[in-house]
N, C-alpha and C positions, 0 to 999 in steps of 0.2 A: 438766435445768433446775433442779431439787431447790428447787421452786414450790410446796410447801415441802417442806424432805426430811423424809420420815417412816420409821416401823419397817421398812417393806417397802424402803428403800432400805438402810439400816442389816443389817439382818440379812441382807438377800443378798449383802452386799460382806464381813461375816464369813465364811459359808459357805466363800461362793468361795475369800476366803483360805485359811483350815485345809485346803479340797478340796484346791487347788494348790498349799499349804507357799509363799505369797507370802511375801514380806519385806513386802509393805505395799500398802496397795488406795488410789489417792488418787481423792478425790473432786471433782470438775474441772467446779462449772459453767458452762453454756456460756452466754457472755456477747450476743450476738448470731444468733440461730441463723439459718442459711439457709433452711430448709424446713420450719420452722413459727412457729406464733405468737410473737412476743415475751415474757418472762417479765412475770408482775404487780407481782411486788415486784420492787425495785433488784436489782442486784450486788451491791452493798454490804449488803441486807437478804439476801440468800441466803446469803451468806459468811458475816455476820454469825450465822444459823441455823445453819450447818454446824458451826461452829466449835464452837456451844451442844453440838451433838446427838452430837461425837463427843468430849465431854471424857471421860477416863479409858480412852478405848481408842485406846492406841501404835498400832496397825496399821493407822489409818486415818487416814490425813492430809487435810486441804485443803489441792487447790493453786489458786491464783487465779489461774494464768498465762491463762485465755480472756479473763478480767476484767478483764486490765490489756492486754488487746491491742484496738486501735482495729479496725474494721470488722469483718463476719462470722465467726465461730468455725467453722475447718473442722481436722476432727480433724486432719488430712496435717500441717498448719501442730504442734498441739498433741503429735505424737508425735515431730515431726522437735524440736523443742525439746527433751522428753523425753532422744530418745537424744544431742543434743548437749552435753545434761548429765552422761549416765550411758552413757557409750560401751559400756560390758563388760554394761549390763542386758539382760536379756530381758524384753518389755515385754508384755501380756498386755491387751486393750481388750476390756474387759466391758460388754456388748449386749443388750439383749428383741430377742427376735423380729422384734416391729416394726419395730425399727428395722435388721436386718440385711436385713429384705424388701424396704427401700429405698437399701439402698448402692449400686448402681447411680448413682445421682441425687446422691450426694455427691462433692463435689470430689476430684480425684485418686486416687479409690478404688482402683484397681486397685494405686498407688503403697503404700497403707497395707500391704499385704499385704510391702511388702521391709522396715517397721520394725516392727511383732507379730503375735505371733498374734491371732484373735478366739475370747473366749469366747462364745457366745448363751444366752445364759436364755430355755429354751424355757419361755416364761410360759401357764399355762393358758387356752384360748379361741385362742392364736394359732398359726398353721399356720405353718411356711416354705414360701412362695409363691417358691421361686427358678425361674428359666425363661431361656434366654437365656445372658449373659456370667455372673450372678450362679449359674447354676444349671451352669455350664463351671467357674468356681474353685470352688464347691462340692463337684464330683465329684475335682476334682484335690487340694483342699486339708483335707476335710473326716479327721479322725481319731475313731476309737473312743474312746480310753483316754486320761485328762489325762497319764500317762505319757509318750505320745507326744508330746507338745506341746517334750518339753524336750529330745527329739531335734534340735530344728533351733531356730534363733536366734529365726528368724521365719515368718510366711508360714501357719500353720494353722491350720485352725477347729477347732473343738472344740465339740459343743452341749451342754450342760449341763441337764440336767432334775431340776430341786428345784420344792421346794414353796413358791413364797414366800407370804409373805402377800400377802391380798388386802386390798392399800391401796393407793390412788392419790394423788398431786397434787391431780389437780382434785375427786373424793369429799372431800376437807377441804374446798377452797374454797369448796366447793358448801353442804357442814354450817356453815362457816362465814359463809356471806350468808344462810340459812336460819336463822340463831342457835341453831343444836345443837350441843353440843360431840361436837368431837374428839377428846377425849380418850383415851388408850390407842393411837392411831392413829399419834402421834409423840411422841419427848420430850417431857415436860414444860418442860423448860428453853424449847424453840422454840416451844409451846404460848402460853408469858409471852411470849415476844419476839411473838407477833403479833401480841395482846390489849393489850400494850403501845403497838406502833408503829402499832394500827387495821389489820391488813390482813385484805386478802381481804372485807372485809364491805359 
Protein backbone atom coordinates (compact mmCIF):
# COMPACT_ATOMS: atom_id res chain seq x y z
CA UNK A 1 0.00 0.00 0.00
CA UNK A 2 3.30 2.33 0.86
CA UNK A 3 0.50 4.27 3.42
CA UNK A 4 3.14 5.89 3.69
CA UNK A 5 6.45 4.26 2.47
CA UNK A 6 9.04 4.62 4.82
CA UNK A 7 12.97 3.30 5.51
CA UNK A 8 11.83 -0.40 6.11
CA UNK A 9 10.26 -0.25 2.63
CA UNK A 10 13.18 1.32 1.17
CA UNK A 11 16.11 -0.48 2.36
CA UNK A 12 14.43 -3.98 1.94
CA UNK A 13 13.83 -3.47 -1.69
CA UNK A 14 17.91 -2.39 -1.79
CA UNK A 15 18.99 -5.45 -0.16
CA UNK A 16 16.91 -7.59 -2.16
CA UNK A 17 18.22 -6.02 -5.11
CA UNK A 18 22.18 -6.31 -4.58
CA UNK A 19 21.15 -10.10 -2.89
CA UNK A 20 19.70 -11.07 -6.39
CA UNK A 21 21.88 -8.73 -8.80
CA UNK A 22 18.24 -7.32 -10.01
CA UNK A 23 18.31 -4.89 -12.72
CA UNK A 24 15.61 -2.93 -10.76
CA UNK A 25 13.00 -3.39 -7.81
CA UNK A 26 9.67 -1.36 -8.97
CA UNK A 27 7.59 -0.36 -6.46
CA UNK A 28 3.85 -0.99 -7.45
CA UNK A 29 1.06 0.43 -5.04
CA UNK A 30 -1.79 -1.34 -4.81
CA UNK A 31 -4.57 0.89 -5.99
CA UNK A 32 -7.64 -1.04 -4.55
CA UNK A 33 -6.88 -3.95 -2.57
CA UNK A 34 -9.21 -7.01 -2.24
CA UNK A 35 -8.47 -8.33 1.14
CA UNK A 36 -7.78 -5.39 3.14
CA UNK A 37 -8.55 -1.95 4.24
CA UNK A 38 -8.57 0.72 1.65
CA UNK A 39 -5.32 3.04 1.79
CA UNK A 40 -5.86 6.66 3.82
CA UNK A 41 -4.13 8.79 1.63
CA UNK A 42 -5.03 8.92 -2.49
CA UNK A 43 -3.11 7.08 -5.14
CA UNK A 44 -2.17 10.01 -6.25
CA UNK A 45 -0.69 11.00 -2.60
CA UNK A 46 1.22 7.62 -2.44
CA UNK A 47 2.80 7.93 -5.90
CA UNK A 48 3.18 11.39 -5.28
CA UNK A 49 5.50 10.08 -1.81
CA UNK A 50 7.13 7.38 -3.73
CA UNK A 51 8.44 9.34 -6.19
CA UNK A 52 9.87 11.93 -3.20
CA UNK A 53 11.43 8.75 -1.36
CA UNK A 54 13.24 7.07 -4.22
CA UNK A 55 14.96 10.34 -5.90
CA UNK A 56 18.57 9.52 -6.58
CA UNK A 57 18.32 5.75 -6.44
CA UNK A 58 18.23 4.22 -10.49
CA UNK A 59 17.23 0.73 -9.13
CA UNK A 60 14.21 1.54 -7.90
CA UNK A 61 11.36 2.71 -9.87
CA UNK A 62 7.71 3.55 -9.39
CA UNK A 63 5.18 1.98 -11.36
CA UNK A 64 1.63 3.13 -11.32
CA UNK A 65 0.23 0.63 -13.48
CA UNK A 66 -2.37 -0.80 -10.21
CA UNK A 67 -3.29 3.02 -10.01
CA UNK A 68 -4.29 3.60 -13.36
CA UNK A 69 -6.31 0.27 -13.46
CA UNK A 70 -10.27 0.67 -12.52
CA UNK A 71 -11.55 -2.01 -10.02
CA UNK A 72 -9.46 -4.33 -7.47
CA UNK A 73 -5.61 -4.75 -7.85
CA UNK A 74 -4.97 -8.40 -8.21
CA UNK A 75 -1.30 -9.14 -8.51
CA UNK A 76 -2.20 -12.18 -11.69
CA UNK A 77 -3.64 -8.94 -13.60
CA UNK A 78 -0.17 -6.81 -12.52
CA UNK A 79 2.48 -9.47 -13.43
CA UNK A 80 0.68 -10.64 -16.62
CA UNK A 81 1.10 -6.73 -17.69
CA UNK A 82 4.53 -7.02 -16.57
CA UNK A 83 5.61 -9.85 -18.65
CA UNK A 84 3.55 -8.33 -21.73
CA UNK A 85 5.85 -5.69 -21.55
CA UNK A 86 9.13 -7.56 -21.03
CA UNK A 87 8.64 -11.02 -22.71
CA UNK A 88 12.58 -12.06 -22.10
CA UNK A 89 12.38 -10.76 -18.09
CA UNK A 90 12.48 -12.89 -15.24
CA UNK A 91 10.08 -11.40 -12.79
CA UNK A 92 10.87 -11.95 -9.08
CA UNK A 93 7.44 -10.68 -6.50
CA UNK A 94 8.74 -9.66 -3.25
CA UNK A 95 6.43 -10.67 -0.19
CA UNK A 96 6.38 -10.54 4.12
CA UNK A 97 5.51 -13.39 5.40
CA UNK A 98 2.05 -12.29 5.95
CA UNK A 99 1.25 -11.80 3.25
CA UNK A 100 2.57 -15.20 1.59
CA UNK A 101 0.37 -16.87 4.63
CA UNK A 102 -2.52 -15.86 2.63
CA UNK A 103 -2.04 -16.39 -1.00
CA UNK A 104 -4.36 -18.96 -1.06
CA UNK A 105 -7.26 -16.25 -0.81
CA UNK A 106 -5.88 -14.26 -3.75
CA UNK A 107 -7.07 -14.31 -7.00
CA UNK A 108 -5.56 -16.85 -9.45
CA UNK A 109 -2.69 -17.65 -7.15
CA UNK A 110 -1.87 -20.80 -8.31
CA UNK A 111 -1.59 -18.90 -11.89
CA UNK A 112 1.09 -16.36 -10.46
CA UNK A 113 3.47 -19.09 -9.95
CA UNK A 114 3.75 -19.65 -14.28
CA UNK A 115 4.79 -15.61 -14.43
CA UNK A 116 7.60 -15.40 -11.18
CA UNK A 117 9.23 -16.40 -8.81
CA UNK A 118 8.39 -15.40 -5.09
CA UNK A 119 10.66 -13.79 -2.76
CA UNK A 120 9.28 -13.93 1.17
CA UNK A 121 10.80 -11.60 3.73
CA UNK A 122 10.71 -13.79 6.47
CA UNK A 123 9.97 -10.61 8.69
CA UNK A 124 10.61 -11.13 12.55
CA UNK A 125 7.49 -12.13 14.92
CA UNK A 126 5.92 -13.99 11.58
CA UNK A 127 5.91 -17.73 11.10
CA UNK A 128 4.94 -19.35 7.58
CA UNK A 129 1.64 -20.97 8.52
CA UNK A 130 1.29 -22.92 5.11
CA UNK A 131 -1.10 -26.15 5.33
CA UNK A 132 -3.14 -27.38 2.59
CA UNK A 133 -2.65 -26.33 -1.26
CA UNK A 134 -0.16 -23.30 0.07
CA UNK A 135 1.84 -25.85 2.01
CA UNK A 136 1.82 -28.70 -1.52
CA UNK A 137 3.49 -25.64 -3.69
CA UNK A 138 5.71 -24.89 -0.81
CA UNK A 139 7.27 -28.29 -0.59
CA UNK A 140 7.41 -28.51 -4.41
CA UNK A 141 8.47 -24.96 -5.17
CA UNK A 142 10.36 -23.83 -2.14
CA UNK A 143 14.51 -23.36 -3.08
CA UNK A 144 17.54 -22.93 -0.60
CA UNK A 145 20.00 -20.66 -2.58
CA UNK A 146 18.86 -17.36 -4.62
CA UNK A 147 21.14 -19.13 -7.05
CA UNK A 148 18.59 -21.28 -7.74
CA UNK A 149 15.96 -18.99 -8.45
CA UNK A 150 17.65 -18.24 -11.90
CA UNK A 151 17.57 -21.86 -12.81
CA UNK A 152 14.09 -21.66 -14.06
CA UNK A 153 12.03 -18.54 -15.69
CA UNK A 154 9.49 -18.87 -13.13
CA UNK A 155 7.52 -20.71 -10.61
CA UNK A 156 10.00 -20.68 -7.24
CA UNK A 157 10.11 -19.51 -3.84
CA UNK A 158 12.70 -18.54 -2.18
CA UNK A 159 12.47 -17.22 1.52
CA UNK A 160 14.71 -14.57 2.31
CA UNK A 161 15.71 -13.85 6.00
CA UNK A 162 17.30 -10.31 6.69
CA UNK A 163 16.96 -7.94 9.12
CA UNK A 164 14.73 -5.34 8.25
CA UNK A 165 13.90 -2.58 10.07
CA UNK A 166 11.39 -2.40 12.33
CA UNK A 167 9.07 0.24 10.77
CA UNK A 168 5.58 0.22 9.85
CA UNK A 169 2.84 2.15 7.98
CA UNK A 170 0.48 2.23 10.43
CA UNK A 171 3.44 3.10 13.60
CA UNK A 172 3.72 6.53 11.52
CA UNK A 173 0.11 6.96 11.32
CA UNK A 174 -0.37 6.35 14.57
CA UNK A 175 2.74 8.96 15.84
CA UNK A 176 1.38 10.97 13.51
CA UNK A 177 -2.65 11.51 14.95
CA UNK A 178 -0.63 11.38 18.37
CA UNK A 179 1.48 14.47 17.13
CA UNK A 180 5.04 12.74 17.60
CA UNK A 181 7.19 12.91 14.99
CA UNK A 182 8.37 10.41 12.77
CA UNK A 183 11.07 11.46 11.96
CA UNK A 184 14.09 9.13 10.94
CA UNK A 185 11.42 6.54 10.17
CA UNK A 186 11.05 7.77 6.44
CA UNK A 187 12.40 10.28 4.13
CA UNK A 188 12.38 13.48 4.91
CA UNK A 189 11.22 14.60 1.59
CA UNK A 190 7.69 12.45 2.27
CA UNK A 191 7.96 13.62 5.91
CA UNK A 192 7.06 17.44 4.18
CA UNK A 193 4.74 15.97 1.74
CA UNK A 194 2.42 14.94 4.69
CA UNK A 195 2.79 17.78 6.89
CA UNK A 196 2.20 19.70 3.85
CA UNK A 197 -1.03 17.90 2.44
CA UNK A 198 -2.26 17.34 6.42
CA UNK A 199 -2.32 13.50 6.42
CA UNK A 200 -2.73 10.99 8.65
CA UNK A 201 -3.61 13.35 11.47
Amino acid sequence: MFDPVHNGHLRMALVVQDMLDLDQVRLIPCHQPAHREPAIASAAQRLAMLHLSVAGEPQLLVDDRECQRPGPSYLFDTLSSLKQEMPAAHLFFILGVDAFNTLPHWHRWREIFALAHLVVIARPGWQIQAEGLLQQALEQRLVQEPAQLVEAEAGRIYVCKLEPLMISSSQIRDQIRQQKSPRYLLPDSVLEYIRQHKLYS
